[in-house]
N, C-alpha and C positions, 0 to 999 in steps of 0.2 A: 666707523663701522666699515668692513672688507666692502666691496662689491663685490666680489668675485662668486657669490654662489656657490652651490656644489659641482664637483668634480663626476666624468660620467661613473664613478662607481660607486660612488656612495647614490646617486641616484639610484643606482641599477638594485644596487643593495635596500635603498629604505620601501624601493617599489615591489622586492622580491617580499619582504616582511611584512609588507602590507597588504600584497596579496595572501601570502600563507596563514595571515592571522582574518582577513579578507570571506578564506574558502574553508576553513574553518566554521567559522559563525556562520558562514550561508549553508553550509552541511547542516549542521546541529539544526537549523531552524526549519532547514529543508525536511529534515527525517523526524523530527520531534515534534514540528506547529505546523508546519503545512502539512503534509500527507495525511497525519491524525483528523485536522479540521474537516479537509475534503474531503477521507475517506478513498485517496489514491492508491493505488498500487505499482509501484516500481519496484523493482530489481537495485540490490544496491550500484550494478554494475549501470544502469541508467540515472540514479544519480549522480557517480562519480563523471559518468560520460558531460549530464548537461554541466557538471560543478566547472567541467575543464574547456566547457568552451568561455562559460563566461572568467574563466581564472584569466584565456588568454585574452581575451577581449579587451580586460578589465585592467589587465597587469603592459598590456600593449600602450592602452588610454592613459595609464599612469605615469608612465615610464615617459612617455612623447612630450606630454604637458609641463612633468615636472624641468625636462629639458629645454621646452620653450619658454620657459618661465624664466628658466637661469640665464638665458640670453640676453632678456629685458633689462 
């Protein structure tokens, strides 16, 4: 078996697919289960805003890890 890990773009690439499939599901569950439960009101334009901090948060912490990982 290689050792070699992956290359930075297939990183870059399975962290970018993981986030977009990621901020998806956290949308739909955002707008459909949470707001209904609590009875929230947001502006779509305030879910997209909070979706996109945690995309980059999310997509930063994936992308770092999976790099320090391939190092090991």
């Amino acid at each position: 078996m290689s050792n070699q890990g992956q290359d930075k773009r297939l990183s870059l690439l399975e962290s970018i697919c993981n986030q977009i499939l990621g901020i998806l599901i956290s949308l739909a569950v955002w707008v459909f289960v949470i707001i209904p439960i609590w009875d929230l009101e947001f502006t779509m334009y305030d879910n997209l805003a909070v979706t996109a901090i945690f995309f980059i948060t999310s997509f930063t912490r994936s992308y770092v890890l999976r790099r320090l990982f391939n190092k090991l």
